[in-house]
MARZABA-86707 format. One record per atom (N, C-alpha, C): residue number from 1; residue in three letters; atom name; x, y, z. Coordinates in steps of 0.001 Angstrom, whole numbers, plus 500000, padded with zeros to 6 digits. Layout:
N
> NUM Ala CA X Y Z
...
//
This chain:
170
> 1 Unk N 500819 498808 500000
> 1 Unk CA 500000 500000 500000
> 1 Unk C 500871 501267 500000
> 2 Unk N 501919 501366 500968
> 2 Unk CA 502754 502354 500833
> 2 Unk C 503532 502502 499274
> 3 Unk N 503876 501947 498705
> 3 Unk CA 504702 501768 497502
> 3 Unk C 503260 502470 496386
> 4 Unk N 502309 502182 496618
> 4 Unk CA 500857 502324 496001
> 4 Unk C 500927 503812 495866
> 5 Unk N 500951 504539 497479
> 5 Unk CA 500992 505750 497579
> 5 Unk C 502000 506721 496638
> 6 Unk N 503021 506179 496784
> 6 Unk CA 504450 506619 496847
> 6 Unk C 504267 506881 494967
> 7 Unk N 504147 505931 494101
> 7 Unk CA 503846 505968 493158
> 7 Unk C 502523 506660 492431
> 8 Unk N 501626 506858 493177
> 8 Unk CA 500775 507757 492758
> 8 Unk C 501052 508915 493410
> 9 Unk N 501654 509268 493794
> 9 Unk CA 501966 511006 494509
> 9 Unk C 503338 511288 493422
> 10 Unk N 504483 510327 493266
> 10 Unk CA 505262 510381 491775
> 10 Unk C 504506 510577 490607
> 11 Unk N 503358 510077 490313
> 11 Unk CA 503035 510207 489097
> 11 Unk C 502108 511793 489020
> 12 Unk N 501454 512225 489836
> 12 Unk CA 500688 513066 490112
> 12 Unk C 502126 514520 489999
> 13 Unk N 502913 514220 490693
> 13 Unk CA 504131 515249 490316
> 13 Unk C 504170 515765 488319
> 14 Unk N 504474 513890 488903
> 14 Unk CA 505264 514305 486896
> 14 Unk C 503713 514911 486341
> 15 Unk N 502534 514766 486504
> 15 Unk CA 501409 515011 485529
> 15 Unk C 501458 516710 485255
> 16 Unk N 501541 517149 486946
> 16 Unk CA 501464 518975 487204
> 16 Unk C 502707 519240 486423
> 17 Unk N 503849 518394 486197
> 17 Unk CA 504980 519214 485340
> 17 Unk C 505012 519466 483825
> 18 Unk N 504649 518147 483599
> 18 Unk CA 503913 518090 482445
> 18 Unk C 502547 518702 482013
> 19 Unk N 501795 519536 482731
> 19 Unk CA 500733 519856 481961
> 19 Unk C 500163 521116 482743
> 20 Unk N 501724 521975 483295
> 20 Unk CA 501411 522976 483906
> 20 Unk C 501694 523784 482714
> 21 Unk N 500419 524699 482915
> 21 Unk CA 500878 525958 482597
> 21 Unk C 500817 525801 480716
> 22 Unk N 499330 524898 480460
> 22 Unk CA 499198 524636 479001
> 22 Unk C 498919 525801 478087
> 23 Unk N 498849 526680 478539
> 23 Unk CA 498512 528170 477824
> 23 Unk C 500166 528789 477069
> 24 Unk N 500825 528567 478409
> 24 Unk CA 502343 528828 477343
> 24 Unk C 502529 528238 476556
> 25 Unk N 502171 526879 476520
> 25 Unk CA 502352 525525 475808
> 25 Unk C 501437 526476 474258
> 26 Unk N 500327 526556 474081
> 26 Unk CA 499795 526763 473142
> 26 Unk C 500098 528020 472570
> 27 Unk N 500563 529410 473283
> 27 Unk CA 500838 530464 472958
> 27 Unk C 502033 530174 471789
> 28 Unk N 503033 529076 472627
> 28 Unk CA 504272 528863 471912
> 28 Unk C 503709 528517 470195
> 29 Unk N 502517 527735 470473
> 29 Unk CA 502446 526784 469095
> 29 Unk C 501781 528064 468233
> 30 Unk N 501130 529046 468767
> 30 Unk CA 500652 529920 468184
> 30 Unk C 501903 530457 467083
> 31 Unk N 502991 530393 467758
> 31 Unk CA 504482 531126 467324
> 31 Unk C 504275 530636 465781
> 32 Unk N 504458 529278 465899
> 32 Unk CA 504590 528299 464369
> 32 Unk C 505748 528117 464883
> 33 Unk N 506488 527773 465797
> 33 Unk CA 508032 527137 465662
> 33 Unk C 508015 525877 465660
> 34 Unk N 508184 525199 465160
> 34 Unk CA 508590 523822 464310
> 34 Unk C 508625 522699 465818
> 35 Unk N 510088 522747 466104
> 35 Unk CA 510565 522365 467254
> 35 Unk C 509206 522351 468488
> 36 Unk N 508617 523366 468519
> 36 Unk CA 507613 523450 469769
> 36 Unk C 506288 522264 469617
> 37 Unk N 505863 522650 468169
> 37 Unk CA 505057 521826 467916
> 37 Unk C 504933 520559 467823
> 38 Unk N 505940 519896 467649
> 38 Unk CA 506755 518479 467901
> 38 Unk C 506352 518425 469320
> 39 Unk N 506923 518987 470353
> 39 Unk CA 506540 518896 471745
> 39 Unk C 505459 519169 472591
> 40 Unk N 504649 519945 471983
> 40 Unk CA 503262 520032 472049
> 40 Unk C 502522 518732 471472
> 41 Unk N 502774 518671 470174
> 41 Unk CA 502175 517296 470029
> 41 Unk C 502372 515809 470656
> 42 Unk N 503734 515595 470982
> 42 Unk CA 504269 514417 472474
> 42 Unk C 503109 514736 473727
> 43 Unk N 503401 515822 473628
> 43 Unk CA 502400 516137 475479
> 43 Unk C 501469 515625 475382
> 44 Unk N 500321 516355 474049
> 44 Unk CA 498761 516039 473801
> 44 Unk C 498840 515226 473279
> 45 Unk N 499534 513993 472543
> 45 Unk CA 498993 512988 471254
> 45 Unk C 498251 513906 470380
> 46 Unk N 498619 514872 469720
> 46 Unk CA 497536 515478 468701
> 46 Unk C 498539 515754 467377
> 47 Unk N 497881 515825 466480
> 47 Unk CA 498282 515908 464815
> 47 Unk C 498206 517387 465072
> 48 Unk N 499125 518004 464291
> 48 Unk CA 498815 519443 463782
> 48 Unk C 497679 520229 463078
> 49 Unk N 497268 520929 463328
> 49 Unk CA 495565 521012 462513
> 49 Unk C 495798 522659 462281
> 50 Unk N 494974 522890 461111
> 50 Unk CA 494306 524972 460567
> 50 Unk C 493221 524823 461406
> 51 Unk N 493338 526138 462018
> 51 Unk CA 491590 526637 462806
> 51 Unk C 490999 527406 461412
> 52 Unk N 489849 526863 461221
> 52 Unk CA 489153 527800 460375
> 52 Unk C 488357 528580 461363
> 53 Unk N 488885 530083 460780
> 53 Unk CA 488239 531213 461855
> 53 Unk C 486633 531221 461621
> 54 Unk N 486365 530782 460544
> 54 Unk CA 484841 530609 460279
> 54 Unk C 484098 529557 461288
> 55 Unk N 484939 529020 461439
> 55 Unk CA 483935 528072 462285
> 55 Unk C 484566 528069 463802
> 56 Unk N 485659 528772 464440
> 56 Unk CA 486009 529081 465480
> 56 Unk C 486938 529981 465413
> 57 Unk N 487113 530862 465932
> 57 Unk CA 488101 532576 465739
> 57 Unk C 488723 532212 467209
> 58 Unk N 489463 533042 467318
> 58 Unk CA 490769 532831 468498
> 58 Unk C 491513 534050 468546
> 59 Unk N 492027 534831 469817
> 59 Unk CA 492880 535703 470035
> 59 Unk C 493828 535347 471511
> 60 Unk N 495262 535543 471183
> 60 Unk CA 496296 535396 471688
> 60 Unk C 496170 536910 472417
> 61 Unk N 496977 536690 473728
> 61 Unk CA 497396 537817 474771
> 61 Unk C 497892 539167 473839
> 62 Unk N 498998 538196 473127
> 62 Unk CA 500090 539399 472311
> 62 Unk C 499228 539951 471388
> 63 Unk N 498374 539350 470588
> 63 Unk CA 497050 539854 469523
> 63 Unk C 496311 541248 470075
> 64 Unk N 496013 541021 471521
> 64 Unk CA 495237 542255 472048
> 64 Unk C 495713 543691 472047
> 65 Unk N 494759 544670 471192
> 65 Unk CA 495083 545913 470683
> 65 Unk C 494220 546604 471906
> 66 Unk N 494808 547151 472777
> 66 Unk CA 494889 548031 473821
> 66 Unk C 495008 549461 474198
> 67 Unk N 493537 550219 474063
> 67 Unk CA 493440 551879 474060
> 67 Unk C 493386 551812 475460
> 68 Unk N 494383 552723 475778
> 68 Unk CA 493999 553588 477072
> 68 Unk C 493154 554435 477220
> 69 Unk N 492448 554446 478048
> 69 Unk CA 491099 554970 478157
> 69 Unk C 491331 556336 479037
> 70 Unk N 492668 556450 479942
> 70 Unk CA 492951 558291 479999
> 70 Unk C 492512 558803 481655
> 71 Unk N 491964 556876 482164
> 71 Unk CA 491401 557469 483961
> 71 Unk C 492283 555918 484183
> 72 Unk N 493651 555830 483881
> 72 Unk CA 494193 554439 484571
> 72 Unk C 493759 553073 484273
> 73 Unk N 493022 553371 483002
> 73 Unk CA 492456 551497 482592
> 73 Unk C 492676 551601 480795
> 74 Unk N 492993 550675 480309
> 74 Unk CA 493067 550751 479144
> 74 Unk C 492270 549485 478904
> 75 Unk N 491603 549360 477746
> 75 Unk CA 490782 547588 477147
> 75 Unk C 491298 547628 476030
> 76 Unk N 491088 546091 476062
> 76 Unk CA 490858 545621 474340
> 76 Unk C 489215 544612 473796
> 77 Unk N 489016 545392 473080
> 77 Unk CA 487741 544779 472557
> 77 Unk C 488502 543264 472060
> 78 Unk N 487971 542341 472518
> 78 Unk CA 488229 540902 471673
> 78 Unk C 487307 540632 470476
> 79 Unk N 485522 540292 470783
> 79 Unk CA 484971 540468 470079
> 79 Unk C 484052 541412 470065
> 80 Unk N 483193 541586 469235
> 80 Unk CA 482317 542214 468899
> 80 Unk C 482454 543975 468755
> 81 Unk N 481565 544640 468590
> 81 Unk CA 482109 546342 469714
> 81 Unk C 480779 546449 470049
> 82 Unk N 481420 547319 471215
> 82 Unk CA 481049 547693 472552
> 82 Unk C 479688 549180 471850
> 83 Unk N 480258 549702 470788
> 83 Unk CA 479242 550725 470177
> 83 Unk C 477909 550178 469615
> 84 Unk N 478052 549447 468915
> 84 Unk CA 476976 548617 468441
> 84 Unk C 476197 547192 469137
> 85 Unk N 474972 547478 468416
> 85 Unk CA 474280 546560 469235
> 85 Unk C 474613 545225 468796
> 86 Unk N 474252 543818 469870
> 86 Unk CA 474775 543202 470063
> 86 Unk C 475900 542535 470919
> 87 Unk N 476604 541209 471236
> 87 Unk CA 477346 541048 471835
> 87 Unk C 478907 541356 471827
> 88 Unk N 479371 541359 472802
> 88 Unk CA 480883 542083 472924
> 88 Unk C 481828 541466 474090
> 89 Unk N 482591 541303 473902
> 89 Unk CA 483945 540780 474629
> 89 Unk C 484738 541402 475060
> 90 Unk N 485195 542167 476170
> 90 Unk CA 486279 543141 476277
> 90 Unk C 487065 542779 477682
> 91 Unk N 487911 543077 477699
> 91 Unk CA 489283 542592 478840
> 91 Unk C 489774 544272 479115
> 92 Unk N 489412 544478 480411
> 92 Unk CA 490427 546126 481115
> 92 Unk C 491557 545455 481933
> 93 Unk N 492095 546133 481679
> 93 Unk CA 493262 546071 482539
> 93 Unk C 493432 548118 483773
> 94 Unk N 492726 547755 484692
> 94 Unk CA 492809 548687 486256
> 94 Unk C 494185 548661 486637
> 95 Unk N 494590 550022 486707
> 95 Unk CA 495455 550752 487468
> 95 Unk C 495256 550550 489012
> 96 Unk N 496241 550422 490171
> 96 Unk CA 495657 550609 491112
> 96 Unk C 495129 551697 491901
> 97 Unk N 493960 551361 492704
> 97 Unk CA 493373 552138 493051
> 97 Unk C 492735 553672 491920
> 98 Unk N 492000 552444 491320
> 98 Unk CA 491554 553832 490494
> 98 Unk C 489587 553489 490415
> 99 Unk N 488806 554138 490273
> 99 Unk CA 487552 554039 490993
> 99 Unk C 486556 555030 490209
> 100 Unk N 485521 554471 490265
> 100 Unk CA 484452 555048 489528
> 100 Unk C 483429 555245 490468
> 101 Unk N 483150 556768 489950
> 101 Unk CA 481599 557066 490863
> 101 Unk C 480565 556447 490446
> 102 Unk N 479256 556671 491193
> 102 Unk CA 478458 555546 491220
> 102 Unk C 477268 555918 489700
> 103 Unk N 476874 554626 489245
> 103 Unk CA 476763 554945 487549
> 103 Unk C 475699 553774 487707
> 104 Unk N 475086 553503 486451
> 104 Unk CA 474521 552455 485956
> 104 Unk C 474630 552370 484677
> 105 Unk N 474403 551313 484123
> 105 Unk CA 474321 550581 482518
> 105 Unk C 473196 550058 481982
> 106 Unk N 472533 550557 480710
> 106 Unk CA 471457 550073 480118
> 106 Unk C 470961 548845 479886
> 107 Unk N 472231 547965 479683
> 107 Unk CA 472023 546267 479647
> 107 Unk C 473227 545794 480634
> 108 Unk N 472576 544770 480730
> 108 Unk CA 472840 543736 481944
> 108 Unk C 474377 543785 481236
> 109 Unk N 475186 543289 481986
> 109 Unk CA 477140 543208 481936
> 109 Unk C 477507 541926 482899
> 110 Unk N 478492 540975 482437
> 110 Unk CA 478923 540238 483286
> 110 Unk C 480064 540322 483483
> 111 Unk N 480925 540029 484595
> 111 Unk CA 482516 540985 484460
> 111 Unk C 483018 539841 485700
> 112 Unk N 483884 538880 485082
> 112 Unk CA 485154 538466 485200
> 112 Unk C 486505 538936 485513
> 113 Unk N 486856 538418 486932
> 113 Unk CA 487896 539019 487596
> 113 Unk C 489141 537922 487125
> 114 Unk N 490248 538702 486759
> 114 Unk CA 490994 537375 485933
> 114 Unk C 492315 537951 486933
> 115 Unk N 492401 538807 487216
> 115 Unk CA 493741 539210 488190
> 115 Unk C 493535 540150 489222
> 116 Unk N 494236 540270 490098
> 116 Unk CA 493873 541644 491205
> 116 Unk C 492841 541356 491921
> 117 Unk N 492197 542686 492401
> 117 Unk CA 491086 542833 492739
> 117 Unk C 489758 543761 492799
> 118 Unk N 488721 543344 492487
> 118 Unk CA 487624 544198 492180
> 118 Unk C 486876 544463 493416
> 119 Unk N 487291 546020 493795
> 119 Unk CA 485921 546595 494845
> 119 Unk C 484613 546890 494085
> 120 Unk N 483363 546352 494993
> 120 Unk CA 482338 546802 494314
> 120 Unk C 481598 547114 495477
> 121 Unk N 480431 548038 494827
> 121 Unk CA 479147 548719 495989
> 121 Unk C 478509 549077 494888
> 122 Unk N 477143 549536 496313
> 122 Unk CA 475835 549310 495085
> 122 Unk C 475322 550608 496068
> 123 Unk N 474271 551530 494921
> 123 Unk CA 473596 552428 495395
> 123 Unk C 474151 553559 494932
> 124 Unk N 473166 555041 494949
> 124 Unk CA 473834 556156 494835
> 124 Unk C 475236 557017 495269
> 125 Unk N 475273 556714 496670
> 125 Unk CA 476119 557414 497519
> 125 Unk C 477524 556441 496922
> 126 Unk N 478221 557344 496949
> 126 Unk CA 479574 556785 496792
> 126 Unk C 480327 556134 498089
> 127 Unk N 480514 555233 498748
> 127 Unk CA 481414 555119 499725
> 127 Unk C 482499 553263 499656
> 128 Unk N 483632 553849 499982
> 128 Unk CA 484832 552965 499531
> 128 Unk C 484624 551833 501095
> 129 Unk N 483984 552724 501849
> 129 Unk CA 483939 551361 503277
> 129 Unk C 482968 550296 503455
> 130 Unk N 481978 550709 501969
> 130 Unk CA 480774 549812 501892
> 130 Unk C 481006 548986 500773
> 131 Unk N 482080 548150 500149
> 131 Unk CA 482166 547806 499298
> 131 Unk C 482409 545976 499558
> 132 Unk N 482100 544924 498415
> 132 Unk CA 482885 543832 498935
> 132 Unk C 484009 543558 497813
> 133 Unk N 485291 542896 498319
> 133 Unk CA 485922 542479 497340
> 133 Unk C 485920 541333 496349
> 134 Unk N 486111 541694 495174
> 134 Unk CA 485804 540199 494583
> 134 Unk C 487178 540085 494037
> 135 Unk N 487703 538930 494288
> 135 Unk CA 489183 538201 493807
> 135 Unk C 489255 537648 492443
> 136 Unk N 490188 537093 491828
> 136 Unk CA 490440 536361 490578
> 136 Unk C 489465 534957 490351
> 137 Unk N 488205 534984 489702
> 137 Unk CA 487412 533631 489230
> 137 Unk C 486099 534019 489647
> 138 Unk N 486374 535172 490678
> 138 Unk CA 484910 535775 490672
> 138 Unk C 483867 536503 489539
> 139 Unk N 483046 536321 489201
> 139 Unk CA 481622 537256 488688
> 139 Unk C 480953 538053 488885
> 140 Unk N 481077 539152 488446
> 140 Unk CA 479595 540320 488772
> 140 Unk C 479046 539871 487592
> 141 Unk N 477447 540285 488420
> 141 Unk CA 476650 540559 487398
> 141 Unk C 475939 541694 487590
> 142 Unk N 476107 542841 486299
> 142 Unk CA 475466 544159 486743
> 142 Unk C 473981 544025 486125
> 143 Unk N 473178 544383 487168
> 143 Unk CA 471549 544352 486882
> 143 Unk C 471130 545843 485621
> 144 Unk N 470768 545852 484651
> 144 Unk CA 470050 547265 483748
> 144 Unk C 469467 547682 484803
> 145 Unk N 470321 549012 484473
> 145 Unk CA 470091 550454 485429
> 145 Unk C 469997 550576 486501
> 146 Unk N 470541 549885 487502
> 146 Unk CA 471065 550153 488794
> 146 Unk C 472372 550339 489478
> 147 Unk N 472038 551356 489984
> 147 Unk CA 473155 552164 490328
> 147 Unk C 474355 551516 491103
> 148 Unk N 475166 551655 490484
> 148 Unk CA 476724 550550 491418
> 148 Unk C 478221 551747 491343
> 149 Unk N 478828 551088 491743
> 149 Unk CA 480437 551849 491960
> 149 Unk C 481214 550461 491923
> 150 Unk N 482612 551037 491800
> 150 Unk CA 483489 549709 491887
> 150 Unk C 484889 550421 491952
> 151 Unk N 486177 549780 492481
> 151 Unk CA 487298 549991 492159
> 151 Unk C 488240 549152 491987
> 152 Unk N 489590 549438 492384
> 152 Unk CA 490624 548568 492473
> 152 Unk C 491436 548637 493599
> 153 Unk N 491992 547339 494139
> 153 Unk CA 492607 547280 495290
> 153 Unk C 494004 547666 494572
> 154 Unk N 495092 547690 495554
> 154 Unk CA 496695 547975 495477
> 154 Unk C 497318 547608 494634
> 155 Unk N 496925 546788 494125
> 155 Unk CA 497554 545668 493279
> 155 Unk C 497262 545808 491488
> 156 Unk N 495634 546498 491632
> 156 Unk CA 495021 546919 490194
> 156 Unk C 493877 545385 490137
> 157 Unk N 493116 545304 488913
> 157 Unk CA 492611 544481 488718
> 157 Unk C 492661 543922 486726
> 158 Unk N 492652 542877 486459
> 158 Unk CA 491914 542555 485369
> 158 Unk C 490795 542053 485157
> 159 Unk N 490476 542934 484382
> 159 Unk CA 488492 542200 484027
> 159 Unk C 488243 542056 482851
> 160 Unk N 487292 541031 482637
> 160 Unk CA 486803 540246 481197
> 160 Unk C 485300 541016 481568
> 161 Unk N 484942 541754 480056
> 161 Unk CA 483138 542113 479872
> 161 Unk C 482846 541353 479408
> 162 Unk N 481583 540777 479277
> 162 Unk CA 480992 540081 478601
> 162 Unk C 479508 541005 478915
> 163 Unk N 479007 541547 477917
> 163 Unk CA 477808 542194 477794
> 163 Unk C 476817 542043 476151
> 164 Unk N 475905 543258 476285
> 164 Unk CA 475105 543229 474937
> 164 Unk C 475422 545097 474637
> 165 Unk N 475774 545402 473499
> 165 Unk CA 475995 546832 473086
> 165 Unk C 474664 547383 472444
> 166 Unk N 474374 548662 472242
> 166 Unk CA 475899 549458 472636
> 166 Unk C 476081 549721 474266
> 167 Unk N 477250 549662 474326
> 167 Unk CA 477903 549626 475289
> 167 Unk C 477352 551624 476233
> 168 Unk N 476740 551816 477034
> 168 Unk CA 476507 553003 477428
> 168 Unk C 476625 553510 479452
> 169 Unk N 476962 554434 479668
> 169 Unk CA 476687 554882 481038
> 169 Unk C 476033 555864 481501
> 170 Unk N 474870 555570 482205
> 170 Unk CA 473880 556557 482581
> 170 Unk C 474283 557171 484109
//
């Protein structure tokens, strides 16, 4: 039984070494370097394959075209835009400690915390001591037209939108 253990806590090692951190793994293959893809394909057992963007589209970190927005946050639209109606994809990247007075949005918004941290509060009054934090894997969901605030802790935050456009603040 011990030897049982011993060998499944070895193999469980080698698995996390092997299959940590598969996003570099694929960024690399994004590259086209020859050599990588060979080793990507050992890891996964997979053949080399074309994405047809028609039938699935894809954007890389380095791909993301990034306006600063001029109050400490800059985005990149992934898909869709945020002006027009319809759905939209967008990733901010928060400065720390940078904060918005209290606002609402015409359509519902869902917002993905991917780094940092997101202060949020709800209601007219602005106040930073009434807020809760939401960490990295957390979700808001902003309700149409009710009034909220939000900021960033020390550290800054990243957030994924996922909403319906056009994108507006009342």
């Amino acid at each position: 039984m011990k030897l049982f253990r011993r060998i499944t806590f070895a193999s469980g090692i080698l698995a996390l070494a092997l299959f940590s951190n598969p996003s570099a793994r694929l960024h690399k293959l994004a590259g086209g370097s020859v050599p990588q893809i060979g080793s990507l394909m050992a890891v996964y057992a997979a053949e080399a394959a074309n994405i047809d963007r028609n039938a699935r589209d894809f954007r890389l970190p380095d791909q993301f075209v990034w306006k600063d927005n001029g109050s400490g946050s800059k985005t990149a639209s992934l898909f869709g835009d945020p002006s027009k109606p319809g759905l939209y994809v967008q990733v901010t990247k928060r400065d720390p400690n940078v904060w918005s007075q209290p606002h609402s949005h015409p359509n519902e918004r869902f917002i993905t915390v991917l780094a940092g941290t997101f202060l949020i509060g709800t209601g007219a009054k602005f106040d930073k001591n009434n807020v809760v934090a939401v960490g990295p894997g957390g979700v808001v969901h902003d309700i149409p037209n009710q009034m909220h605030y939000d900021g960033t802790g020390p550290e800054g935050a990243t957030l994924e939108f996922i909403a319906m456009g056009p994108a507006a603040r009342n």
